[in-house]
C-alpha positions, 0 to 999 in steps of 0.5 A: 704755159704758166706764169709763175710771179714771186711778190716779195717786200719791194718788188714784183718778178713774173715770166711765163715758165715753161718747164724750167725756163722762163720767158718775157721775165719782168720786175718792177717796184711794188707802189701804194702799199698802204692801199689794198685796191692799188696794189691790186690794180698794179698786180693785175696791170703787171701781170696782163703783158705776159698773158695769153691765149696759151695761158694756163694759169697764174701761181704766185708765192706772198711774203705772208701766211696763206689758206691754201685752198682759198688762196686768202692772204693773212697778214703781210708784215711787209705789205702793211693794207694786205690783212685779209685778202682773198688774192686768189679770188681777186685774180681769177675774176680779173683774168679767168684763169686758175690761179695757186697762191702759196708762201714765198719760202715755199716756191723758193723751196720747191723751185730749188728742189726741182730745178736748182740742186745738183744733187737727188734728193728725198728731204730737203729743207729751203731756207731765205735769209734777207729781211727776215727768215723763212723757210719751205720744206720737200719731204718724202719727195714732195712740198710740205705746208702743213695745216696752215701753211705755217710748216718750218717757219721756226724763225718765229720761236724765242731765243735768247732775249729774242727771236731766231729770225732777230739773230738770222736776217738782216735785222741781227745787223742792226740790232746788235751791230747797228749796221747792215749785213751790205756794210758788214759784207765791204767791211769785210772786203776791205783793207784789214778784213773784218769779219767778226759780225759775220763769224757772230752770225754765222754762230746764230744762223747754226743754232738755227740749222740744228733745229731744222735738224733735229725737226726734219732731218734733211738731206739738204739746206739750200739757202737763198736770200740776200744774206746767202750771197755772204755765205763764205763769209759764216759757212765756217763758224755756222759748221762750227755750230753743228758740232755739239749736235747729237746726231753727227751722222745727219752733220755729216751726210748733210749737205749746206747749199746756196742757190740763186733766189730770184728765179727760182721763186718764180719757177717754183710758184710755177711748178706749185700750180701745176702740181695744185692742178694735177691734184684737182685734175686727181681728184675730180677723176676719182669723183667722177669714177666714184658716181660711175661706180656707184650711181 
């Protein structure tokens, strides 16, 4: 069994996965922020009730970049004491068992791909819209971090006075409309059924498809995060976007997806460390076949 643990910005989820089904899953509010030791001894405390003897270890997906290998942390914009810190490390200590860290858009991304899609796919692109904007790639079948794990995260790019990720999360609704994308949702609920702030997004979050596009040419986009629930909402004016894209064939095998995040985030870190083991188990068999071949 493993426990998969999704860290996000406000809060902590786990559960012991098993395959596709989570057990005994638990959340609960990330305190002391400011304070590394004390957001590790809430970790560590939070994480104890779910494990045991049968435990065959820990993956987690962090709101930040990560040294895969390592699983050092760099950097948390949402987690302001986490600059450096070696969090695999400090979970192997505290419980002894192998621990996987990897970025949070990644384990929704790999998650979504083996347990969330409806459809087979080869290429698929996970996008989390919330307070920013990440994004986790599946190529060729399998998970893609690149050199850095800094695969996909286009977000960070210039556009127009600005960055993509200030025009697709939810600091475009305070920016530029000095609301919030829950306020832009009831107003367009409401009586006369405003929807202009979202047709507005809707046109941004399409530029942003269309590098995504022309980057890795997906099959899918499944998109998560808090923002992905108004999805009905921009669907429309995002396709819109799409249609000066010069390959119309790739707009049109595409398919757009929402999923739910919570859970999948968790299954996904889950699935990253068994996929992490059985490499490691790989490659010390071939080690270990080497120095019998060649003594």
């Amino acid at each position: 069994m493993t426990i998969g643990v999704d860290l996000g910005a406000t809060q902590i989820r786990a559960a012991i996965c098993q395959g596709d089904r989570l057990e005994h899953k638990r959340q609960t509010l990330l305190e002391n922020k400011d304070v590394l030791e004390k957001t590790l001894d809430q970790i560590s405390d939070f994480l104890s009730p779910l494990i045991n003897s049968n435990t065959d270890g820990i993956g987690i997906g962090v709101p930040a970049v990560v040294d895969i290998p390592t699983g050092t942390v760099y950097n948390s914009n949402n987690i302001s004491s986490w600059k450096r810190v070696e969090l695999k490390r400090e979970l192997e200590m505290r419980f002894g068992l192998p621990v996987h860290v990897n970025n949070d858009a990644n384990c929704f991304a790999y998650g979504a791909y083996k347990y969330g899609l409806e459809v087979r796919c080869e290429n698929m692109v996970g996008i989390t819209l919330g307070t920013g904007i990440g994004i986790g790639l599946v190529l060729n079948g399998r998970p893609y971090f690149g050199s850095n794990c800094g695969a996909g995260e286009l977000g960070i790019l210039r556009y127009l006075d600005a960055r993509y990720e200030d025009f697709s999360s939810s600091g475009f609704f305070v920016t530029q409309h000095q609301t919030t994308a829950q306020a832009a949702n009831e107003a367009a609920a409401g009586e006369h059924g405003e929807v202009t702030v979202w047709r507005e997004y809707g046109h941004h979050l399409g530029q942003f498809v269309k590098m995504v596009l022309a980057a890795y040419d997906p099959e899918v986009i499944a998109f998560g995060g808090s923002i992905s629930k108004a999805f009905p909402l921009f669907e429309g004016d995002l396709k819109s976007a799409l249609s000066d894209f010069p390959f119309q064939e790739t707009v049109r095998r595409l398919k757009l997806v929402t999923i739910d995040q919570q859970d999948l985030a968790i299954l996904g870190a889950a699935a990253l460390w068994d996929e992490y083991e059985r490499l490691d188990r790989s490659a010390l068999d071939w080690k270990r076949r080497s120095e019998i071949t060649h003594p």
